[in-house]
C-alpha positions in Angstrom: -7.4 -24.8 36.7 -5.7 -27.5 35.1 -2.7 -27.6 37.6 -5.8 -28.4 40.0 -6.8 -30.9 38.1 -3.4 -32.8 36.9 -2.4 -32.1 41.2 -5.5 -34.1 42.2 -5.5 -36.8 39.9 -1.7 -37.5 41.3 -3.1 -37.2 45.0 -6.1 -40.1 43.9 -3.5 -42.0 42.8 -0.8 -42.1 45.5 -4.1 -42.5 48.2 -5.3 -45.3 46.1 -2.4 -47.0 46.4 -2.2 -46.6 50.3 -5.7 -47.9 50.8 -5.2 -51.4 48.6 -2.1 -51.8 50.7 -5.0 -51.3 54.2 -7.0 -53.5 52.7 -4.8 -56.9 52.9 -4.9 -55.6 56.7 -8.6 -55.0 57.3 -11.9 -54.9 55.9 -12.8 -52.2 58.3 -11.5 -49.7 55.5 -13.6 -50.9 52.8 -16.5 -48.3 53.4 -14.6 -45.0 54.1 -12.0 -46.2 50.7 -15.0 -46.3 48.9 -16.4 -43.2 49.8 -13.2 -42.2 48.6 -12.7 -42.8 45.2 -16.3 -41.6 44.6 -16.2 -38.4 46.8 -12.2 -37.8 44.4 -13.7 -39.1 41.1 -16.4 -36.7 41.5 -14.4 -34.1 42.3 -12.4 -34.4 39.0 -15.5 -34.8 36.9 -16.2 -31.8 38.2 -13.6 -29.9 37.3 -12.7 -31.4 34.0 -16.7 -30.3 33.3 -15.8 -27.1 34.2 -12.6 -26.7 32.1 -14.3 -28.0 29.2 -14.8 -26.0 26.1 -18.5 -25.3 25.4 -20.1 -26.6 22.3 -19.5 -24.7 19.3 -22.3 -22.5 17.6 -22.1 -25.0 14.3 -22.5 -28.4 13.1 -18.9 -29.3 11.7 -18.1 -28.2 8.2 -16.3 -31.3 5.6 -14.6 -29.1 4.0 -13.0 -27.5 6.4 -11.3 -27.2 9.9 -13.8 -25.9 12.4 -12.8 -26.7 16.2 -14.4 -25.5 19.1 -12.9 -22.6 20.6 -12.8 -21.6 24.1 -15.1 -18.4 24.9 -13.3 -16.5 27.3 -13.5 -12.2 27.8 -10.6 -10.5 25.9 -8.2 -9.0 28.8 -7.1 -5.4 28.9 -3.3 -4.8 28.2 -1.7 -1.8 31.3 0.8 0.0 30.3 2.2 1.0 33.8 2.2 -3.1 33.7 4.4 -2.8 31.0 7.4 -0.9 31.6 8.2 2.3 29.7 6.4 1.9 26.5 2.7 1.5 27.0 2.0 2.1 23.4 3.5 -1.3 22.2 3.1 -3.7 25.1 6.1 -3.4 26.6 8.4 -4.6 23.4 12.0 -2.1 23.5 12.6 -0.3 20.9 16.3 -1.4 19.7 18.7 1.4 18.7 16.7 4.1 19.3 13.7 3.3 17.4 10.0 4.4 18.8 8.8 0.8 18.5 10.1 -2.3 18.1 9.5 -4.5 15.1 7.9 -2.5 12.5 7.8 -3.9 9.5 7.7 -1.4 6.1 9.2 -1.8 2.4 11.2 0.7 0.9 10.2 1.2 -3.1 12.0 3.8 -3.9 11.0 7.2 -5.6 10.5 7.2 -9.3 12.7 9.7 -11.6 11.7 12.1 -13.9 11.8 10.6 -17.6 12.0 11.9 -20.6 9.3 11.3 -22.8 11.7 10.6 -26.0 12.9 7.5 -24.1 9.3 6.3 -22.7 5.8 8.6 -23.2 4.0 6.2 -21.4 3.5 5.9 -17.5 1.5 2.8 -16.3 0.0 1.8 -13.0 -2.8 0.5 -11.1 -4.8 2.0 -9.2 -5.0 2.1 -5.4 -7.4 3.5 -2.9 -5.7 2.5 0.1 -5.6 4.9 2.8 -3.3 2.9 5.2 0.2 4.9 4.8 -1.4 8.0 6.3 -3.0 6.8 9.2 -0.3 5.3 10.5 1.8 8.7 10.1 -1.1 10.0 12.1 0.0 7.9 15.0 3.8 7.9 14.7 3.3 12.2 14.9 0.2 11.9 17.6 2.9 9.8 19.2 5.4 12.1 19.4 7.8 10.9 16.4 8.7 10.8 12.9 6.9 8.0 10.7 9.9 6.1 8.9 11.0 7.2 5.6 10.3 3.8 3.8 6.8 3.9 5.2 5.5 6.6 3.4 3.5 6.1 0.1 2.5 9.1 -1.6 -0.6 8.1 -3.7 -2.2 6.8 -0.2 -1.9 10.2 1.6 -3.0 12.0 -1.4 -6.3 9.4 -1.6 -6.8 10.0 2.3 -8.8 13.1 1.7 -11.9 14.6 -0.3 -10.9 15.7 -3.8 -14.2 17.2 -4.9 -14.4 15.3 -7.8 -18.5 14.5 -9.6 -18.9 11.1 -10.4 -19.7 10.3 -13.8 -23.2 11.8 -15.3 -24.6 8.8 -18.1 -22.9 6.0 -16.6 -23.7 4.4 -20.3 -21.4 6.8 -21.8 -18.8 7.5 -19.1 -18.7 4.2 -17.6 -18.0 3.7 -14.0 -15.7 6.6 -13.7 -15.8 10.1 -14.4 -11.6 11.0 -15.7 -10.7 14.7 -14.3 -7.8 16.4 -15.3 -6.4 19.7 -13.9 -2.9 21.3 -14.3 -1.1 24.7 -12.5 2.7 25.3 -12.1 3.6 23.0 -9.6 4.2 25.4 -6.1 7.6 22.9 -5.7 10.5 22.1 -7.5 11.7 25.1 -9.7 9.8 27.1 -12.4 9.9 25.5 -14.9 7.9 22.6 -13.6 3.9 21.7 -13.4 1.9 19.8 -11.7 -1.2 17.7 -13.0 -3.6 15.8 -11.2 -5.5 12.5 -12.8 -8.8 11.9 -10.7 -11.1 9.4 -11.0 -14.2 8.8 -8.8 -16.2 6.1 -9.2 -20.2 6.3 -9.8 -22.3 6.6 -6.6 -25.6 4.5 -4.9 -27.5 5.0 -1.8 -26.2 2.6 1.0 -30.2 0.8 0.5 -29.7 0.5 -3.1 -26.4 -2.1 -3.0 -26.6 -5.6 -2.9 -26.6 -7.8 0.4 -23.2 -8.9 1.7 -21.6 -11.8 2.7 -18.8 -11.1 4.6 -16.2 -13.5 6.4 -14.7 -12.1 9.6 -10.8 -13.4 10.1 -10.0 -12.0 13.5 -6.3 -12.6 14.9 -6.4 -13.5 18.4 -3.1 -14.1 18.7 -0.9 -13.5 22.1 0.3 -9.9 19.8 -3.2 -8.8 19.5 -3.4 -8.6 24.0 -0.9 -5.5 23.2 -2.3 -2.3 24.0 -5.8 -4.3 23.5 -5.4 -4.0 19.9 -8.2 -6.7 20.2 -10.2 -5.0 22.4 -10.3 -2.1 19.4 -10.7 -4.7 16.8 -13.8 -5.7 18.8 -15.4 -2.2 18.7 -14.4 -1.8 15.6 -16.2 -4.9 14.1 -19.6 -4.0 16.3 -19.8 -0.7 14.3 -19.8 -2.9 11.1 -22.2 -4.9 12.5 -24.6 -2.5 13.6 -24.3 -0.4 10.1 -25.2 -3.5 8.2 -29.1 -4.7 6.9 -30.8 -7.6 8.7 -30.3 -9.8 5.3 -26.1 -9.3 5.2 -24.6 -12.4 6.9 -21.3 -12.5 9.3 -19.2 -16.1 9.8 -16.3 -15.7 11.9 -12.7 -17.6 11.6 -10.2 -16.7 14.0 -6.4 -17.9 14.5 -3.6 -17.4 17.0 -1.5 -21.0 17.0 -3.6 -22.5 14.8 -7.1 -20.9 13.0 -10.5 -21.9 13.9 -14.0 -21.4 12.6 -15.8 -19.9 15.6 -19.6 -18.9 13.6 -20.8 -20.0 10.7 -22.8 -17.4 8.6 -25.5 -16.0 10.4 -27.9 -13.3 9.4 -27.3 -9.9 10.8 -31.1 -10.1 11.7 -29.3 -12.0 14.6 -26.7 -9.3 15.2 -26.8 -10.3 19.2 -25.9 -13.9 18.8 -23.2 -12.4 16.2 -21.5 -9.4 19.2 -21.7 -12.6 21.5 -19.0 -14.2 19.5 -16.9 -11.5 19.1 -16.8 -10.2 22.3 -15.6 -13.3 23.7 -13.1 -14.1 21.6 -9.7 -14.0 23.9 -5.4 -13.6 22.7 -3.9 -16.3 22.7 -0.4 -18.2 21.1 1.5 -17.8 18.1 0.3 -16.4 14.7 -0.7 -18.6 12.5 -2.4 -16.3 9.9 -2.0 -18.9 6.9 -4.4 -21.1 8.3 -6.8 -18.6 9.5 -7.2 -16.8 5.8 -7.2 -20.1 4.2 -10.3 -21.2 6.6 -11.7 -18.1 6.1 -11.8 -17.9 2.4 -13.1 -21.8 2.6 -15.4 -20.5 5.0 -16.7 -17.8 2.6 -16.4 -20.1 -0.5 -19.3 -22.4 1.2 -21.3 -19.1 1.7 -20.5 -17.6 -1.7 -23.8 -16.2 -2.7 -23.2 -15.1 -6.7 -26.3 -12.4 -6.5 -24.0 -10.9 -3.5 -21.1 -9.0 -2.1 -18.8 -11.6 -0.9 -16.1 -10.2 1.4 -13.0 -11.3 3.9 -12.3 -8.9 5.9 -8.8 -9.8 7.8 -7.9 -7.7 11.5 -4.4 -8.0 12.4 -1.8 -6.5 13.5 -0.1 -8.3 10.1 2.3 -10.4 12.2 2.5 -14.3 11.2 5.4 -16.5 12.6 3.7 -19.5 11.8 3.3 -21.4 9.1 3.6 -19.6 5.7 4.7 -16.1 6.8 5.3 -13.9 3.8 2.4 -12.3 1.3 3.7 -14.8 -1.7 3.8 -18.0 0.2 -0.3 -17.1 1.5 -1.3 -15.6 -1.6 -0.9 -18.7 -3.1 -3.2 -20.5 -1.0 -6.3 -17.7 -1.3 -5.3 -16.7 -5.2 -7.8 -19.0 -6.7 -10.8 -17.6 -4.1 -9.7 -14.2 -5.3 -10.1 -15.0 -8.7 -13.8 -16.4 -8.1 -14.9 -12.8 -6.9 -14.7 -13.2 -3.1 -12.5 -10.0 -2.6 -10.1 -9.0 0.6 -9.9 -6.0 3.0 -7.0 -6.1 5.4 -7.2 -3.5 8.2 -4.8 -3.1 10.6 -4.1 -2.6 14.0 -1.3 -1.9 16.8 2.0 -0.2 17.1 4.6 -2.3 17.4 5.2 -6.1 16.1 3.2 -4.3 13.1 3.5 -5.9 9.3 2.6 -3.1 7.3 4.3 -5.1 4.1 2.0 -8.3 4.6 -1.3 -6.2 5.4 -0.6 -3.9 2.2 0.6 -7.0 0.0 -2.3 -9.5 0.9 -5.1 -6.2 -0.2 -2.9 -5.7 -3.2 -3.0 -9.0 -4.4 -6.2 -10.3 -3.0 -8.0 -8.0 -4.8 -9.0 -5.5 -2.0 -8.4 -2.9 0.2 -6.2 -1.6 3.2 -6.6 0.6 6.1 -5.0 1.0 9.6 -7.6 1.5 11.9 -5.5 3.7 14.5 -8.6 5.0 16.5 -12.1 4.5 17.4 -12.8 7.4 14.6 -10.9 5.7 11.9 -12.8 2.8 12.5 -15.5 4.8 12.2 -15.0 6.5 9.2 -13.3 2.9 7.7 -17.2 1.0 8.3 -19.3 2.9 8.8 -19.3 6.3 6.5 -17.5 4.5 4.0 -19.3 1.0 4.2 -20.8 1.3 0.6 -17.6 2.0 -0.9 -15.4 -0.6 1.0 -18.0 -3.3 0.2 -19.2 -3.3 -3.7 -16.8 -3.1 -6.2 -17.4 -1.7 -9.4 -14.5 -1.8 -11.5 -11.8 -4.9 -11.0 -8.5 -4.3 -12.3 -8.0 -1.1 -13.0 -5.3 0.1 -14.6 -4.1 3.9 -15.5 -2.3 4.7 -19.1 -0.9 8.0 -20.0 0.6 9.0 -23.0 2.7 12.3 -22.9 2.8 13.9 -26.6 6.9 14.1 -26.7 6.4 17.5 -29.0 4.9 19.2 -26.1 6.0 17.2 -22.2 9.4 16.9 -22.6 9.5 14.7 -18.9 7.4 13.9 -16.5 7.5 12.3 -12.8 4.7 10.1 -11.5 4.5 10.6 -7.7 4.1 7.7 -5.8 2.4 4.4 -7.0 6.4 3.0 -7.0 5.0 -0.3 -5.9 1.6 -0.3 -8.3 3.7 -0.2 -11.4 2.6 -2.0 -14.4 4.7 -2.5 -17.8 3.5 -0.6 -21.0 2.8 -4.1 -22.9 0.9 -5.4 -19.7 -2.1 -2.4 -19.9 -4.5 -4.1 -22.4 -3.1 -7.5 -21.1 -6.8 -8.1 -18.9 -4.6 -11.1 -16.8 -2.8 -8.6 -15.3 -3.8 -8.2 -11.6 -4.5 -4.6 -11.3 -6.7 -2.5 -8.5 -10.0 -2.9 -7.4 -12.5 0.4 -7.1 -15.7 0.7 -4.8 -18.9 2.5 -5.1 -18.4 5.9 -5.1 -14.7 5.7 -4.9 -12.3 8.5 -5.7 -8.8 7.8 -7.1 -5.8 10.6 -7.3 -2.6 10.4 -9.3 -0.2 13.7 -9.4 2.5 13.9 -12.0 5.1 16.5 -12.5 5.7 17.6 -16.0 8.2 19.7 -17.8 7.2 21.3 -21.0 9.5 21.9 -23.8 10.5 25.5 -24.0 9.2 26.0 -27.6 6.0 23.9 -28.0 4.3 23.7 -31.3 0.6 24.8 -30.0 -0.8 25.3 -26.5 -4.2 23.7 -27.8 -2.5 20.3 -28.7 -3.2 17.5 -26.6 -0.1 18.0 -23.8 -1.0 14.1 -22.1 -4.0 11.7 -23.0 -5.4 9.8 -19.8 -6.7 6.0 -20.1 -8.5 3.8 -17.7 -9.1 0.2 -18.9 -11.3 -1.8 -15.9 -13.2 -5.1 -15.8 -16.8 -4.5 -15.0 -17.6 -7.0 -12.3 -20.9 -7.7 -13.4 -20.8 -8.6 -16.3 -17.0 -9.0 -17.3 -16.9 -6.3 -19.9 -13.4 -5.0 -20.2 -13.8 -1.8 -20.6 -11.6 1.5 -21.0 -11.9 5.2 -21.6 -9.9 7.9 -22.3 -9.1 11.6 -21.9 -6.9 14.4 -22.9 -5.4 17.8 -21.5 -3.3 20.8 -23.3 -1.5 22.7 -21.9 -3.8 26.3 -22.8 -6.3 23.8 -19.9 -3.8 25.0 -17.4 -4.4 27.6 -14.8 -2.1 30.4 -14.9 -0.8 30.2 -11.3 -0.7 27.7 -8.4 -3.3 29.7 -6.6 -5.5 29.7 -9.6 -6.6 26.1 -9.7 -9.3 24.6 -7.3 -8.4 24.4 -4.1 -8.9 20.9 -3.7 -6.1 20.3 -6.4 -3.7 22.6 -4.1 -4.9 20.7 -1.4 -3.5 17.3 -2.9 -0.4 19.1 -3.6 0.6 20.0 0.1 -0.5 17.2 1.0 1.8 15.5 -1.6 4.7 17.4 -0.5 4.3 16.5 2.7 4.8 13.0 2.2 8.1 13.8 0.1 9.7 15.6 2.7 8.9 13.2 5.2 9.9 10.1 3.2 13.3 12.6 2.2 12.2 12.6 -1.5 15.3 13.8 -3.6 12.7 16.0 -5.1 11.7 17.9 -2.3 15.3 18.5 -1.0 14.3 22.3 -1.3 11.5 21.9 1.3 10.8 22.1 4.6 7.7 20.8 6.8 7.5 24.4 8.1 6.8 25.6 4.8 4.4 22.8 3.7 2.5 23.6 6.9 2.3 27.5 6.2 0.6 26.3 3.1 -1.6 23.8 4.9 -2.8 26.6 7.1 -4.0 28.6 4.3 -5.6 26.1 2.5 -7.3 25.3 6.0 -9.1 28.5 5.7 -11.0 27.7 2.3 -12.2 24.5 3.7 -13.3 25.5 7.3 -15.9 22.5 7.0 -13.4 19.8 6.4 -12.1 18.3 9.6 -9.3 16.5 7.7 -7.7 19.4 6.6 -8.0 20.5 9.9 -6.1 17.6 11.4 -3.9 17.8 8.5 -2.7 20.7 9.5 -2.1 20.4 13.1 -0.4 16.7 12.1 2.0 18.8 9.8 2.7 21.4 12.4 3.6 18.7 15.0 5.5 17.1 12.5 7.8 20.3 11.7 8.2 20.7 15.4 9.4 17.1 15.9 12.0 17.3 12.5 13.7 20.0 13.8 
């Protein structure tokens, strides 16, 4: 349209030119030249009127950037379009890889330590779920995930651990503490296994408080892969359509540079609301920066105190302009954080993904991450679990535990290598920690040796504490609770099946991530186990996938 426009301005121009040159020959010219210029100068006002962007649902903002952006239908990516890998746009792999420019962290795999060295293991707590889902679609995809994608605690906190949540919230506090322990079905005999479960205290979706949430919607040219927009878009209309008529949506998105498209709007007006987002279009280079930084000014200006207040960022986590690292942004949203508007990052796409910005930005923007990887995760991300991703009742939550060195002679936290906080830093209440939702359930497996000759089996074998901020009113607050080893079951199959549930699925994620722990495993094993946990929990359609994920798996390692 614009080549149109730029070719007939230069074709005015050059016929302008000829018909001054007839006019110092005749006057005869002077009506048809000036039926001319009017009949081209219409013609461009035409189609500059037609190119133009349409007026922006707001009044302009002073304190921050809001442009007009151009409403256009998102198109649909084809992968036969595409060459030979539909399922990232068209990007080759280098060397072999099953998508090009995937971008994890490796953090290692914690030791086992003896407790006369250190008897204290701290971390924060995490609720993320996005590690697993996006091993979902590696194996649904036909390949392994990458070892240094894999954390442990997020696979473990994917599922249902069966855990009640706290009884006299008064006494208990947010959380109810659980505490189970068996000999460990892995390693070698000597070893156990305990799980540390926390679940938060539950509300009826009508009974929490209206939210005010900021949408931050990439839009740039990476988001036209596989219509990874196309999904955000359905994604976000679930939200919309799960949320109360007095919950308000504004709307910032960015590709080149970021834009405020909506300003908050009640979800009363939840068709003017799917308007905006369905038109929203890919377009340039990523400039996610900006975009977060207009959106957390965005939902600063809307900050309702008596509220939820809420950015929720959709990318596929790639930013190459601007600020592109999680330090570098953080800086610029740390101060909203710390003024209770809190973060979920969910991702999407496979290929030209940034697992390591989406996971670092929830971590220390005091939120939450997922991968969205399917209309059913988006699903189960805002719609069954909309109370919990929305209202927070604990902030900073940190996890202490004390092994008695008379009776755990070592111990090995699994996973939470990149949640770890230093002994003195526990009752330090600056520390950033993690942030719980209603009704949230938290899981931490540790595997313990005990000595060979303990004193009694009635003493305390490891004392559990939790030390949280309550949101509301800023109480720090922390509990505690304790386990001997006489509170152990007997055998592996003796304890709940939920606990060997979360040690499966634990293993799982060792083997695949080639844990020097679980160098006497294999994924056919792990899934033989799967199956027959499967049968206790017919009801439970994760397992069920579980299971069929880990026999696809085993098939694809060998």
């Amino acid at each position: 349209m614009f080549a149109k426009i730029r070719f007939t301005l230069i074709e005015t121009r050059f016929f302008c030119k000829r018909r001054c040159f007839c006019f110092a020959r005749s006057d005869k010219n002077l009506v048809s030249y000036t039926r001319f210029v009017l009949t081209a100068l219409l013609t461009v006002a035409v189609l500059l009127a037609g190119c133009a962007p349409r007026a922006a649902p707001t009044e302009e903002p002073t304190e921050f950037l809001l442009e007009e952006y151009e409403w256009a239908p998102a198109p649909t990516a084809s992968a036969s379009a595409d060459g030979p890998y539909p399922s990232t746009g068209g990007l080759v792999p280098p060397n072999d890889e099953p998508y090009a420019d995937m971008f994890f962290e490796d953090y290692g795999v914690n030791p086992f330590i003896d407790t006369e060295d250190d008897h204290l293991s701290t971390f924060a707590v995490d609720v993320d779920t996005g590690s697993y889902t996006l091993m979902r679609r590696y194996v649904n995809d036909g390949h392994l995930p990458p070892d240094e994608s894999v954390r442990v605690e997020e696979y473990v906190n994917y599922f249902e651990q069966g855990y009640e949540p706290p009884l006299d919230i008064e006494r208990e506090g947010a959380f109810a503490i659980h505490l189970e322990g068996a000999p460990s079905l892995y390693g070698n005999e000597r070893h156990y296994l305990v799980r540390v479960g926390l679940k938060g205290y539950e509300i009826p979706p009508e009974a929490r408080k209206d939210a005010v949430l900021t949408f931050v919607i990439d839009v740039s040219g990476s988001m036209d892969m596989e219509n990874r927009l196309g999904l955000v878009k359905q994604a976000l209309r679930l939200l919309v359509e799960g949320l109360r008529p007095s919950d308000k949506i504004g709307i910032a998105v960015y590709g080149s540079r970021g834009y405020a498209i909506l300003e908050h709007t009640p979800v009363a007006e939840a068709d003017y609301i799917l308007r905006a987002i369905d038109r929203l279009q890919p377009e340039g280079s990523t400039n996610a920066e900006e975009g977060l930084l207009i959106g957390y000014r965005m939902a600063a200006q809307a900050f309702d105190p008596e509220a939820i207040n809420r950015v929720i960022l959709c990318s596929d986590g790639v930013a190459n302009v601007g600020n592109t690292g999680p330090d570098s942004i953080l800086e610029q949203i740390r101060d909203y954080a710390g003024r209770g508007i809190y973060l979920t990052t969910v991702g999407f796409g496979m290929g030209n993904y940034n697992d390591v910005l989406m996971e670092q930005l929830a971590n220390d923007g005091d939120g939450f991450y997922a991968y969205v990887d399917t209309l059913k995760e988006a699903e189960r991300v805002f719609v069954r679990d909309l109370t919990s991703m929305l209202q927070v009742i604990a902030r900073d939550a940190k996890i202490q535990v004390d092994f008695d060195p008379n009776v755990v002679r070592s111990y090995r936290l699994i996973g939470y290598e990149n949640r770890d906080v230093t002994d003195e830093d526990f009752r330090d209440d600056e520390v950033d920690a993690g942030e719980i939702g209603v009704g949230h359930s938290v899981t931490a497996l540790y595997e313990i040796k005990f000595h060979l000759a303990e004193p009694s089996g009635y003493e305390p074998a490891m004392t559990v504490y939790v030390r949280y901020e309550d949101p509301e009113t800023g109480e720090v607050i922390e509990t505690n609770r304790a386990i001997a080893r006489a509170d152990f079951a007997p055998a592996f199959k003796d304890a709940s099946i939920r606990f060997q549930l979360a040690a499966v699925v634990a293993e799982y994620a060792e083997v695949l991530r080639e844990s020097y722990w679980a160098r006497g495993s294999s994924l056919a094993d792990v899934a033989w186990e799967a199956r027959r946990i499967a049968e206790y929990l017919p009801h439970d359609a994760d397992v069920a996938e579980f299971v069929s994920l880990v026999e696809r798996a085993s098939d694809l390692y060998e």
